[in-house]
C-alpha positions in Angstrom: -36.9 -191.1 2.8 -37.8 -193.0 5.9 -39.0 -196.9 5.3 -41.8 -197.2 3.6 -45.0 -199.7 5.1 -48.4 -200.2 3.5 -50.8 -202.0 5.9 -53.3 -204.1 3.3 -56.7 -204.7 6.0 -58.0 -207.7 4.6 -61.9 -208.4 3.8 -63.4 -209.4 7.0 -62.9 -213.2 7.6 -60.9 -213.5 4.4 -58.0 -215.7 4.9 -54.8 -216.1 2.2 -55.4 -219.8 2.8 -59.2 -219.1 1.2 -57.5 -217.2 -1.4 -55.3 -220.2 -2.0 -57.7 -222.6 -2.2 -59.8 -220.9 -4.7 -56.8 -220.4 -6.5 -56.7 -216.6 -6.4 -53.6 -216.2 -4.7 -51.5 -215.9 -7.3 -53.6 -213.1 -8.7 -54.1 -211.1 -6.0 -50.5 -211.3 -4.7 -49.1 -209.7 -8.3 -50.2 -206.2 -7.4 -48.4 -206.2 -4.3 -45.5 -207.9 -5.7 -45.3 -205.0 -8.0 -44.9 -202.6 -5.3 -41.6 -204.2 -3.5 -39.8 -204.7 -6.9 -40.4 -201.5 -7.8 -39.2 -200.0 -4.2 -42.5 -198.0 -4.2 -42.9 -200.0 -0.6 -39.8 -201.6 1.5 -42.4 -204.0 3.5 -45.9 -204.4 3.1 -47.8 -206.3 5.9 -51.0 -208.2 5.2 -53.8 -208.1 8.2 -55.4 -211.2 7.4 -58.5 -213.6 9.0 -56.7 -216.8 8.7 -54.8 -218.3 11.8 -52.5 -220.6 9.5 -51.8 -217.6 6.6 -48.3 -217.6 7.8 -47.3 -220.6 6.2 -48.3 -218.6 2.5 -45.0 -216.2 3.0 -42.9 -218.7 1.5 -45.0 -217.9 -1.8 -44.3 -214.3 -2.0 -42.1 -211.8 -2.5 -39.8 -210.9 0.3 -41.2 -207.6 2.0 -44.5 -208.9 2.0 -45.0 -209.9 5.5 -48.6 -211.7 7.1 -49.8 -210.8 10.2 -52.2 -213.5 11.1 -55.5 -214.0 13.4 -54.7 -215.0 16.5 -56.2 -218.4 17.1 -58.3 -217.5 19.9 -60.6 -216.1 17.9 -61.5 -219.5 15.6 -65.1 -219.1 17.6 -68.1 -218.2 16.5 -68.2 -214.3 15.3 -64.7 -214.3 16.1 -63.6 -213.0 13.2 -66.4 -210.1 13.7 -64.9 -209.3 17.4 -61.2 -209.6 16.1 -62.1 -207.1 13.4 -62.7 -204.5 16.2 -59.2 -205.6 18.4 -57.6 -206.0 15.8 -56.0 -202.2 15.6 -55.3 -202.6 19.4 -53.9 -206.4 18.8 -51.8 -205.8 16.1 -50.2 -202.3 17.7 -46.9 -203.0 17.0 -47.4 -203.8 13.1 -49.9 -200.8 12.5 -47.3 -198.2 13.8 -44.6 -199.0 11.5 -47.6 -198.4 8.6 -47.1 -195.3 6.2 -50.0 -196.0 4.5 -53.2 -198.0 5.9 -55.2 -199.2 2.8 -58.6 -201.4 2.6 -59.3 -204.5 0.0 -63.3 -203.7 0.5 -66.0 -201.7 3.0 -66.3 -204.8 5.2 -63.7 -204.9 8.1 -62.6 -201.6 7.0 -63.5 -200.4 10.5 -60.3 -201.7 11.1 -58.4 -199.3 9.5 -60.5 -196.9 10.2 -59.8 -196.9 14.0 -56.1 -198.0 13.4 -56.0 -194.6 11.5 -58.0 -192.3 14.0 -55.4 -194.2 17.0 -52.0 -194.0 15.4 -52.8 -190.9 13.0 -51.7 -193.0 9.8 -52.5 -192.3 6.1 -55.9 -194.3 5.1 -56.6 -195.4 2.0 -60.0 -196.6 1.4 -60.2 -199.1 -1.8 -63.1 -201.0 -2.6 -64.0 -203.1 -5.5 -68.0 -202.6 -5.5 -70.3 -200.5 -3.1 -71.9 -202.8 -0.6 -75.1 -200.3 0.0 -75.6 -200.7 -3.9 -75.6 -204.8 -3.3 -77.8 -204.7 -0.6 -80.8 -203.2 -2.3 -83.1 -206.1 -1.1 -81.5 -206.6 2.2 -82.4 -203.2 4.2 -81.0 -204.0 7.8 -77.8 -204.9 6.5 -78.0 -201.7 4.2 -79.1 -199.4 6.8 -75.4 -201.0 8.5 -73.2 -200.8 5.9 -74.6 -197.2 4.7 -72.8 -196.0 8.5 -69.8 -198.2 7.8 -69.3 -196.2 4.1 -70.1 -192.9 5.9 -67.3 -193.6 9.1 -64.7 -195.4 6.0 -65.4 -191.8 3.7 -65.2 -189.6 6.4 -61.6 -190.3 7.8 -60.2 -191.5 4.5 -57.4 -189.5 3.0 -57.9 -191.1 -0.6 -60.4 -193.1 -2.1 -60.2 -196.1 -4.7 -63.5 -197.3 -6.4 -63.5 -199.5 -9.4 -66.3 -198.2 -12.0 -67.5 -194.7 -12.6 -70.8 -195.5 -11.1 -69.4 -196.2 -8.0 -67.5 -192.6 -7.7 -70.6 -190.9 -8.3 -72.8 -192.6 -6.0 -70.3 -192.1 -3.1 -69.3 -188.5 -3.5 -73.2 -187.6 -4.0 -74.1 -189.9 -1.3 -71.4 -189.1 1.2 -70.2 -185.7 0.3 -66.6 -185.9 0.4 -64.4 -184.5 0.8 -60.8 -186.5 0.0 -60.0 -187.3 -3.8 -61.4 -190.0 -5.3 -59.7 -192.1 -8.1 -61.5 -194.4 -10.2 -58.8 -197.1 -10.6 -60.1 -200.6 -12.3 -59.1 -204.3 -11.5 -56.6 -205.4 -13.2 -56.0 -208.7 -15.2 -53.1 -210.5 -15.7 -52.7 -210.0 -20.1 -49.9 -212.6 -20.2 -52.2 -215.4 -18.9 -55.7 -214.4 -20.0 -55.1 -213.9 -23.5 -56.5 -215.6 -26.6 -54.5 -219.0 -27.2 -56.0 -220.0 -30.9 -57.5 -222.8 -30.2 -61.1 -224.3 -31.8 -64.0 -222.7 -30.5 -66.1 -225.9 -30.3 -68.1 -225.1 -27.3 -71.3 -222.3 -27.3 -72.0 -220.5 -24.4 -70.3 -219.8 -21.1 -71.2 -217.9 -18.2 -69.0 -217.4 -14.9 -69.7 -216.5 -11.4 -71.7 -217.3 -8.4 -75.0 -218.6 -8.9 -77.0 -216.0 -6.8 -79.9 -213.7 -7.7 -78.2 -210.8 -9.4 -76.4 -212.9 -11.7 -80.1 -213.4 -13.5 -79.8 -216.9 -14.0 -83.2 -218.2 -14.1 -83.9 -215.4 -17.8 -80.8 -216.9 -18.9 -82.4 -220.4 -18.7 -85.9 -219.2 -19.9 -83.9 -217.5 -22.7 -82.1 -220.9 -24.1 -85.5 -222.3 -24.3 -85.7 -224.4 -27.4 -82.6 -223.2 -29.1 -79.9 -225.3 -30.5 -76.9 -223.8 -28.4 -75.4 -225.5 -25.2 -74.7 -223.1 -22.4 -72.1 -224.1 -19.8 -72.4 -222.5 -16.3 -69.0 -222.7 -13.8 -69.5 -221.5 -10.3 -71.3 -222.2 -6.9 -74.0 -220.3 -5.1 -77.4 -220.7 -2.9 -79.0 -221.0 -6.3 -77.6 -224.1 -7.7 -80.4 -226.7 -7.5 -83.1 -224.3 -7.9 -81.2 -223.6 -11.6 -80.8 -227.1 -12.2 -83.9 -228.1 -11.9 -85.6 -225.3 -13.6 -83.1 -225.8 -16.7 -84.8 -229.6 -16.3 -88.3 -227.9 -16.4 -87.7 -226.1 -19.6 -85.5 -228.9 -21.0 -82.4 -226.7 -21.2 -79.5 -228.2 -22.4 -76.8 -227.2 -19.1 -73.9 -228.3 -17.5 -73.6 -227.2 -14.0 -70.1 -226.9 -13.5 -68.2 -226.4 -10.0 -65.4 -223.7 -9.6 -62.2 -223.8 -11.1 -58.6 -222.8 -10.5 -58.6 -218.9 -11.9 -55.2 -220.1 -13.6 -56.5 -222.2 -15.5 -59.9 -220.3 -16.8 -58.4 -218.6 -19.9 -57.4 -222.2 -21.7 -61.7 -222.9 -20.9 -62.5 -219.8 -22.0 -61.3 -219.9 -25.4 -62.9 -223.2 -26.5 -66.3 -221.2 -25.7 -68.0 -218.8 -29.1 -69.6 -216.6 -26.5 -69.6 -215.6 -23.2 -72.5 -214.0 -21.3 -73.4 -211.7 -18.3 -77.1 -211.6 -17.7 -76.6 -210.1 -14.1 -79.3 -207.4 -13.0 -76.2 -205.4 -11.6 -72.6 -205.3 -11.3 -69.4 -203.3 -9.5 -66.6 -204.0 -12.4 -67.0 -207.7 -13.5 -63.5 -209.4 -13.1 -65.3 -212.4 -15.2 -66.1 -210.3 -17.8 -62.9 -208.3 -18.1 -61.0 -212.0 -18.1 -63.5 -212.9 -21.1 -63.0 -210.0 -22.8 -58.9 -209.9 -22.5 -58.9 -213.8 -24.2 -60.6 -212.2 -27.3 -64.0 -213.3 -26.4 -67.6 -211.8 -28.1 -69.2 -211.1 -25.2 -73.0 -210.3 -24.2 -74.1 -208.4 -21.1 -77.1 -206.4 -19.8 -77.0 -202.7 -19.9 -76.5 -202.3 -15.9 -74.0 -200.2 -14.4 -70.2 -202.1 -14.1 -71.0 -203.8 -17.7 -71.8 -200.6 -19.8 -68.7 -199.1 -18.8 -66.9 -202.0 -20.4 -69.2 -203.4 -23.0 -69.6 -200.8 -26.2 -72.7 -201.8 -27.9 -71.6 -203.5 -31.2 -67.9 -202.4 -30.5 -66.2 -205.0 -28.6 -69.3 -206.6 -27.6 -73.1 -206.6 -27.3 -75.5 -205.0 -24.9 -79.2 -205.9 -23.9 -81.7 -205.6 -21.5 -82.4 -208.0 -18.5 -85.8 -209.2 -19.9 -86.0 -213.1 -21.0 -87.1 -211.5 -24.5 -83.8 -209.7 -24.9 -81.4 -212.1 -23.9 -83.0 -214.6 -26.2 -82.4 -212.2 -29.0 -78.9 -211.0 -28.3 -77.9 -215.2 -28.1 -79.5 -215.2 -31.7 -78.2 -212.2 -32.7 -74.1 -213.4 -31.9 -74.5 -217.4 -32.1 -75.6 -216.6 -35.5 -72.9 -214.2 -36.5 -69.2 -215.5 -36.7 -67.6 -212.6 -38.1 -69.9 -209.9 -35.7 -68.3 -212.4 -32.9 -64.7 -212.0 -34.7 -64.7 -208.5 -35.0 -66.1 -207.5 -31.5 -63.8 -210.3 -29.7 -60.4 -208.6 -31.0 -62.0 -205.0 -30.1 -62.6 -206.9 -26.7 -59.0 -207.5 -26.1 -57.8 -204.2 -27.0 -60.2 -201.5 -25.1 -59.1 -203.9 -22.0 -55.6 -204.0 -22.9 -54.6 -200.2 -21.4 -57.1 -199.9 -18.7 -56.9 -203.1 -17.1 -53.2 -204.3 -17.3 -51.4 -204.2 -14.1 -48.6 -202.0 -15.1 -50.9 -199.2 -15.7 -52.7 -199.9 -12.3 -49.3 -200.1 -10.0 -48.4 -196.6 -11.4 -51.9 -195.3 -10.7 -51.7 -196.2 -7.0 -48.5 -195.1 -7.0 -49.5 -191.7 -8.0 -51.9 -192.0 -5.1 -49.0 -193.0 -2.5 -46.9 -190.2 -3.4 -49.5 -187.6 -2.7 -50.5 -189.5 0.1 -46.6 -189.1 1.6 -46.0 -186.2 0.5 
């Protein structure tokens, strides 16, 4: 068979240096990583936002090649405009592409018209549906509901994360090209539960914006005798301080850590929560559940498909009432936390390891070049 190329269209204005310095790059590089060693790709090139990404190669696999922004476009929007050049720009790289494939919906116009100019295979992966995380934002809906429509049109697969997401977009968008519901995947090796004393009480990770549901969280803690520590950044941050102030909330606000070392946090906590008022398919929550944790989410679409109610961990409804009750309910239960924490680690244990996730795509790729 001739050489085999998969373009990988970065998120628009996501750089590998921002991956790095949130620590995600080791993550997010496995997957790929995967594909070269197991020769299901000879070269995979990386169209990336970042003007200094080449300097990252060094940390990956040989085969995986970055194909920076140009630095004329560290401007204002430049990103944006690059986004659209980008298939002309970057000519030479796309042609030698078997496979064109997306990491989400925005800059996935780039692929889109690198496909419709050089005829190549698209693959269209995203890991939540941006029309279903605009709901209170309609301009920017009303845009990304045509970008969805142009990405599904002139895709020749289709990768969504959660089964809510398949059936939105094929009722939504009637298409036509498979879709295959293919979940993140976690690294089982690193997040894992380590046996060490739970002497912490409540944890909750992520960004602190409005659908994470932070302020019934708060309202929820209200005069009981847990501690609830909250790691991540977001628009919301003094706004939830000071309202955990208000209702005299013991909470520690804590900045973002390296992903690598979240697992060895995670396990000194007795419970972690997701109070959000939606989700795609949590990563957090997958990480929690893969280090043995009990775990308490709303009954929202991304969480229900990986929460069981009283199986490997507990479900409620986004009222203040019900959070309240569901803390009560597990803080005050050690075996009911136990037992649902090892069920926790084994329903993610087949879906979401990446071995099982390379060979799905790989299914995909084969058809794709057949």
């Amino acid at each position: 068979m001739d050489h085999k190329t998969l373009g990988v269209f970065f998120t628009k204005g996501v750089s590998v240096e921002r991956w790095e310095k949130m620590d995600l790059l080791e993550r997010e590089k496995l997957l790929y990583e995967e594909f070269i060693k197991k020769n299901i790709f000879d070269s995979i090139y990386w169209f990336t936002y970042g003007s200094d990404d080449k300097k990252y190669e060094k940390y990956l696999q040989n085969g995986i090649i970055i194909i920076p922004k140009p630095v004329f476009f560290n401007i204002k929007y430049g990103s944006l405009l690059y986004s659209f050049l980008l298939p002309l720009l970057q000519k030479r790289y796309i042609k030698e592409c078997t496979i064109l494939k997306t990491n989400q919906m925005p800059g996935s116009w780039s692929a889109v018209i690198s496909k419709i100019i050089y005829k190549s295979k698209l693959l269209i992966r995203t890991g939540y549906t941006m029309t279903l995380f605009l709901k209170n934002k309609k301009f920017l809906r009303f845009i990304y509901r045509l970008v969805e429509k142009l990405a599904y049109k002139f895709a020749d697969h289709s990768i969504v994360t959660s089964k809510h997401d398949k059936q939105y977009i094929i009722s939504n968008y009637n298409i036509k090209s498979d879709v295959s519901l293919i979940h993140n995947f976690v690294d089982m090796n690193l997040f894992r539960h380590l046996g060490i004393e739970k002497d912490k009480d409540i944890v909750f990770v992520g960004r602190l914006t409005d659908q994470k549901n932070l302020f019934s969280l708060i309202e929820a803690m209200e005069n009981l005798d847990y501690s609830l520590d909250i790691y991540g950044s977001g628009v919301l941050g003094v706004k939830l301080s000071d309202f955990a102030k208000s209702k005299n909330v013991k909470i520690n606000f804590i900045r973002n850590i390296p992903n690598s070392k979240l697992p060895y946090i995670l396990n000194h906590y007795k419970m972690y929560i997701l109070p959000s008022f939606y989700e795609g398919m949590p990563k957090t929550l997958i990480e929690a559940m893969a280090c043995g944790m009990a775990c308490l989410g709303t009954n929202v679409n991304g969480t229900n498909e990986l929460i069981k109610n009283k199986v490997n961990g507990l479900l409620i409804n986004t009222d203040t009432l019900s959070i309240r009750n569901g803390i009560i309910e597990l803080m005050g239960n050690r075996k009911l936390r136990e037992d649902i924490g090892k069920q926790a680690r084994i329903s993610v244990e087949n879906s979401f390891n990446l071995e099982s996730i390379v060979k799905k795509e790989n299914m995909i790729y084969k058809q794709l070049m057949h």
